[in-house]
C-alpha positions as CSV (number, residue, x, y, z in Angstrom):
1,X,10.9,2.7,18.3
2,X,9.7,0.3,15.9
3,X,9.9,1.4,11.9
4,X,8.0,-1.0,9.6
5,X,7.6,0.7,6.0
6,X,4.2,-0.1,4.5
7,X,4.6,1.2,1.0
8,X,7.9,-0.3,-0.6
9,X,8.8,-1.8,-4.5
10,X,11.9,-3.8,-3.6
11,X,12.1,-5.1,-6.8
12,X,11.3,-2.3,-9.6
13,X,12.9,-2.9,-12.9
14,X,12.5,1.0,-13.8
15,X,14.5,1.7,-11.5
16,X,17.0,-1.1,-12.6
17,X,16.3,-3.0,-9.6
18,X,15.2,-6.7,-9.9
19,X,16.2,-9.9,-7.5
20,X,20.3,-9.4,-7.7
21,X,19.8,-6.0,-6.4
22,X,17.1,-6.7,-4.2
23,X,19.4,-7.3,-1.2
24,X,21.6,-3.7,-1.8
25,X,17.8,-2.6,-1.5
26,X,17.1,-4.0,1.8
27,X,20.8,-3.1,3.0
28,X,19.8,0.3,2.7
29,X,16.7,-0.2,4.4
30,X,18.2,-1.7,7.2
31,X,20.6,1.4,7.3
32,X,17.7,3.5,7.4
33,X,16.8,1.9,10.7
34,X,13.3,-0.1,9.1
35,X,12.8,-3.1,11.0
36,X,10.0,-4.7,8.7
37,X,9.0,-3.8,4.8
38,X,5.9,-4.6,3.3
39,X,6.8,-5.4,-0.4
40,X,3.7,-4.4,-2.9
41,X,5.1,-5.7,-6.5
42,X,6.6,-4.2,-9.5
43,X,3.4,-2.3,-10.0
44,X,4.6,-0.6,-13.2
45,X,6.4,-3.6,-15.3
46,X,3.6,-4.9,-17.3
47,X,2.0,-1.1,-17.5
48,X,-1.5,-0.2,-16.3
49,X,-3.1,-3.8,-16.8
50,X,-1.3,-6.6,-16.6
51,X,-2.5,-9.9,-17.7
52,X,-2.9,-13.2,-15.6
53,X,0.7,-14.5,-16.8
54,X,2.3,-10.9,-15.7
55,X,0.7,-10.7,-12.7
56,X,1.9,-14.3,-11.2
57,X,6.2,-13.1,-12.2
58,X,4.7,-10.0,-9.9
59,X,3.8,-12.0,-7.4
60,X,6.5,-14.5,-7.8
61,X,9.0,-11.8,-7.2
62,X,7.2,-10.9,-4.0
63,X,7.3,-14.9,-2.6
64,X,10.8,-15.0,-3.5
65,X,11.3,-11.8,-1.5
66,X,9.5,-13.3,1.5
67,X,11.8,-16.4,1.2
68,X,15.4,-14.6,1.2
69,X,14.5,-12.5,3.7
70,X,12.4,-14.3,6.0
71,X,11.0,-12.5,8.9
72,X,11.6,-8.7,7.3
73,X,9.8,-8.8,4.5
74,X,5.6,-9.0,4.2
75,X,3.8,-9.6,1.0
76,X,0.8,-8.2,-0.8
77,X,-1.1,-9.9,-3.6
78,X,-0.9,-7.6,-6.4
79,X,-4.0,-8.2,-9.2
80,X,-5.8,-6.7,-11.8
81,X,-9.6,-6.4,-11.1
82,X,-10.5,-5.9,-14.8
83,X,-9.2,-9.6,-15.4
84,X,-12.6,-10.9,-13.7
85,X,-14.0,-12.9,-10.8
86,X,-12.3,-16.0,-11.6
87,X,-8.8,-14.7,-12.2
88,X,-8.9,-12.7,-9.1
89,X,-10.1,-15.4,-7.2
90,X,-7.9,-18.2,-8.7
91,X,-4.7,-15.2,-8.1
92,X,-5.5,-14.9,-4.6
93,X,-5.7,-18.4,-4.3
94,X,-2.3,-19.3,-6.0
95,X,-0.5,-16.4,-3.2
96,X,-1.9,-18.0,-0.3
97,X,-0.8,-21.1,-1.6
98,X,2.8,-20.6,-2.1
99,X,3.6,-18.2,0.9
100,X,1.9,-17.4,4.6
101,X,3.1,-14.2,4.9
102,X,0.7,-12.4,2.4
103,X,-0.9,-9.6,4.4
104,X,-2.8,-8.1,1.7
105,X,-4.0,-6.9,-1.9
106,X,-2.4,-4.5,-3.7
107,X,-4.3,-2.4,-6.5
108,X,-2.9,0.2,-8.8
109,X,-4.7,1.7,-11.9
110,X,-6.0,-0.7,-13.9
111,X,-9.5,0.7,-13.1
112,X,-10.8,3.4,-10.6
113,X,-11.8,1.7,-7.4
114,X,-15.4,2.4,-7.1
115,X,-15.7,0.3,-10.6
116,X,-18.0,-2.7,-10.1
117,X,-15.0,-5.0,-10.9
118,X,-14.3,-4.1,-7.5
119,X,-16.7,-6.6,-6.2
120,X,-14.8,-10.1,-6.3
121,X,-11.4,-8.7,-4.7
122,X,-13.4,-7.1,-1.8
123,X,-15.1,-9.9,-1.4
124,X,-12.0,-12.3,-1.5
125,X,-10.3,-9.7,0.8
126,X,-13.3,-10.0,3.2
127,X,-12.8,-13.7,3.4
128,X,-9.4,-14.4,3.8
129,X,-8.7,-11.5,6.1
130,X,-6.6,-9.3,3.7
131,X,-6.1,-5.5,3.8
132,X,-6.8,-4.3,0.7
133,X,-4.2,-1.4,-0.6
134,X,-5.7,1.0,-3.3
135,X,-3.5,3.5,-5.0
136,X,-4.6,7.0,-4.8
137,X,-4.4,10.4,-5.8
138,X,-6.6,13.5,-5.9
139,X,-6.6,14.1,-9.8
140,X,-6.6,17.2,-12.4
141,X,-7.1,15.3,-15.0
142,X,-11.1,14.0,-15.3
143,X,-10.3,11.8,-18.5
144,X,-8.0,9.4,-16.3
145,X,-10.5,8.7,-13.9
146,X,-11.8,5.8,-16.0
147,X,-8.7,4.3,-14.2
148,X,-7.6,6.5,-11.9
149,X,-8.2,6.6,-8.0
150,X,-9.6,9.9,-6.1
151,X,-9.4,9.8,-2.6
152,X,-13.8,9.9,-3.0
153,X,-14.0,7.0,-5.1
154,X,-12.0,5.4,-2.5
155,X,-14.8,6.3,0.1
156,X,-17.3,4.6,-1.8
157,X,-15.9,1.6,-2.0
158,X,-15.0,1.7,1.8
159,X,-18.6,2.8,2.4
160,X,-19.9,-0.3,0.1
161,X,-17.4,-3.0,1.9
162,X,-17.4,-1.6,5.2
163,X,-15.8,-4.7,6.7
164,X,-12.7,-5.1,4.9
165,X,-9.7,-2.5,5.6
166,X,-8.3,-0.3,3.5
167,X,-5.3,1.3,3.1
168,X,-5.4,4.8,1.0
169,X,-2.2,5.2,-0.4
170,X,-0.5,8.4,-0.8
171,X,-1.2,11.0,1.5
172,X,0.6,13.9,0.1
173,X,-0.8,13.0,-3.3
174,X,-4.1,12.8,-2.0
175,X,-3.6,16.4,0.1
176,X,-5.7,17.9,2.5
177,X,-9.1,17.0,0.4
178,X,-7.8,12.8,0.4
179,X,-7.8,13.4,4.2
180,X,-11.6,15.0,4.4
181,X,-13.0,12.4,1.9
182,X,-12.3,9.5,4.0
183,X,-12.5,11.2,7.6
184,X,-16.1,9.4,7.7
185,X,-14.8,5.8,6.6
186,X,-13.9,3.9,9.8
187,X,-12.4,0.9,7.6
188,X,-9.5,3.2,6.1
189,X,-6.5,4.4,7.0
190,X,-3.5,6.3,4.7
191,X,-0.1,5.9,4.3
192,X,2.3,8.3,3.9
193,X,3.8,8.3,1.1
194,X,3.9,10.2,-2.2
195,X,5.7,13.3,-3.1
196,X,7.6,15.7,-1.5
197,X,6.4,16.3,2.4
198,X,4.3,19.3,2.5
199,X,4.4,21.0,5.5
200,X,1.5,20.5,8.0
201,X,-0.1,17.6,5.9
202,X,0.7,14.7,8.5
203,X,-0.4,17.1,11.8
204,X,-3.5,17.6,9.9
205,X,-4.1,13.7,9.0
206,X,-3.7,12.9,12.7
207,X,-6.2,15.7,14.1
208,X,-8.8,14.3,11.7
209,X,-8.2,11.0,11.3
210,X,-6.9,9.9,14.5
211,X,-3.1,9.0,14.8
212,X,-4.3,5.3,14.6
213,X,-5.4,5.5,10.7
214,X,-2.6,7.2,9.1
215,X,0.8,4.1,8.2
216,X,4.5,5.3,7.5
217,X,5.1,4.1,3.9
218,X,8.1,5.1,1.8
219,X,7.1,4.5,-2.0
220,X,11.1,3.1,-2.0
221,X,13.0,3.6,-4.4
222,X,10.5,6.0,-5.9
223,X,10.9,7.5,-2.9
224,X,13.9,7.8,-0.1
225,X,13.3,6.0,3.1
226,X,14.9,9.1,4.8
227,X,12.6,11.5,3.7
228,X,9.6,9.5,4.5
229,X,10.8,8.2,8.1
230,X,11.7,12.7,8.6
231,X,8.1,14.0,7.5
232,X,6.6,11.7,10.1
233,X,9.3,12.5,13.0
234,X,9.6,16.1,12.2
235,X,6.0,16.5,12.0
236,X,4.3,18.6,15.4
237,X,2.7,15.3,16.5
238,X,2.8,13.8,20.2
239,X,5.6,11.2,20.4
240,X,3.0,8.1,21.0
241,X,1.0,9.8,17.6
242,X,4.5,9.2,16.2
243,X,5.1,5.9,17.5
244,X,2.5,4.5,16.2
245,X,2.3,5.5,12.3
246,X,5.8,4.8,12.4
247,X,5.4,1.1,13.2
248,X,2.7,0.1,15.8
249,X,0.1,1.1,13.6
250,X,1.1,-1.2,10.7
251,X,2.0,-4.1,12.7
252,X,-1.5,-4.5,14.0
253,X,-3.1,-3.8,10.9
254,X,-1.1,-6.9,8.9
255,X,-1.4,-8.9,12.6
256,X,2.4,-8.8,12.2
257,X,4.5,-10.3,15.3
């Protein structure tokens, strides 16, 4: 069965992990049984909004990834919205440039994704072909959503870019309500990651969402690649619903070989 992981941070200084330990990293991704990773940057470096210059060692990291290990790793673009058209653009630009194997944008929580910021990435996305992967969580706290994602806010943008995919990230952060906010939005799927597996969380993502829209993703190192492969394989699910979050799902999203 093919395992690609769509969520990963292979290099995530936190966690003091940066290139000399990124191959210890993919060793024990390898162990795990993954057969591809898609590598999203160290998201939490530069804090919540990193400037142009931070972004581009982000993304440099992730080239350099692509580069040592050639044929397992794919790439997304990581960029900060609140930096403006031209800086998004000009980022986007500078990825596609220096490596083919950018699959995507990543986003974290610079600003809440139904911002009008929003605008140039999804645009960009739309014309380059990119899947566009917003970081998510259903929140408790109303004062962060000034840069925080809900799992509705990431409906509206779906429903205001309805030709660009989207991947919802975190599906046990996002719960049971993430699932029902974006049952109607054709454009996104969710991945699985974030927080412990709660028990009937995936079975319920697949009877509403179909088992084509829901991605295996790790959140590694955050999170262990064990624990994320077992909530997916232990999870009352047809084997072909398995088969396909765990792998086929991603590798025709990101038009992988």
């Amino acid at each position: 069965m093919l395992l690609i992981d769509s969520h990963t941070h292979p290099i995530f200084l936190q966690d003091g992990r940066g290139r000399k330990q990124a191959p210890e990293f993919i060793r024990r991704a390898r162990r795990a049984g993954i057969d591809h990773l898609v590598a999203l940057g160290d998201v939490l470096r530069f804090g919540r909004s990193p400037n142009r210059a931070q972004l581009r060692q982000i993304n440099d990291d992730t080239v350099w990834l692509m580069e040592r290990f050639p044929g397992f790793v794919t790439g997304f673009c990581y960029l900060n919205p609140t930096l403006g058209e031209r800086a998004v653009r000009d980022e986007i630009a500078r990825c596609l440039a220096n490596h083919s194997g950018f699959r995507g944008i990543k986003l974290e929580i610079a600003n809440n994704a139904a911002d009008a910021c929003m605008g140039s990435v999804m645009e960009e996305a739309e014309r380059h072909g990119l899947v566009v992967l917003q970081h998510a969580w259903s929140q408790t706290k109303i004062r962060e959503r000034a840069f925080h994602t809900d799992p509705e806010d990431v409906a509206t943008l779906a429903r205001r870019f309805p030709r660009v995919k989207i991947i919802m990230a975190h599906l046990t952060g996002c719960g049971f309500r993430g699932v029902v906010a974006v049952k109607f939005c054709p454009n996104v799927w969710i991945d699985t990651s974030g927080a412990a597996p709660e028990a009937g969380l995936v079975e319920y993502a697949v009877a509403q969402l179909g088992a084509e829209r829901v991605l295996h993703g790790s959140d590694a190192p955050i999170r262990d690649f064990g624990v994320s492969l077992a909530r997916v394989r232990t999870a009352e699910i047809p084997r072909q619903a398995q088969r396909r979050i765990l792998g086929e799902n991603v590798r025709e999203l990101l038009r992988l070989p």
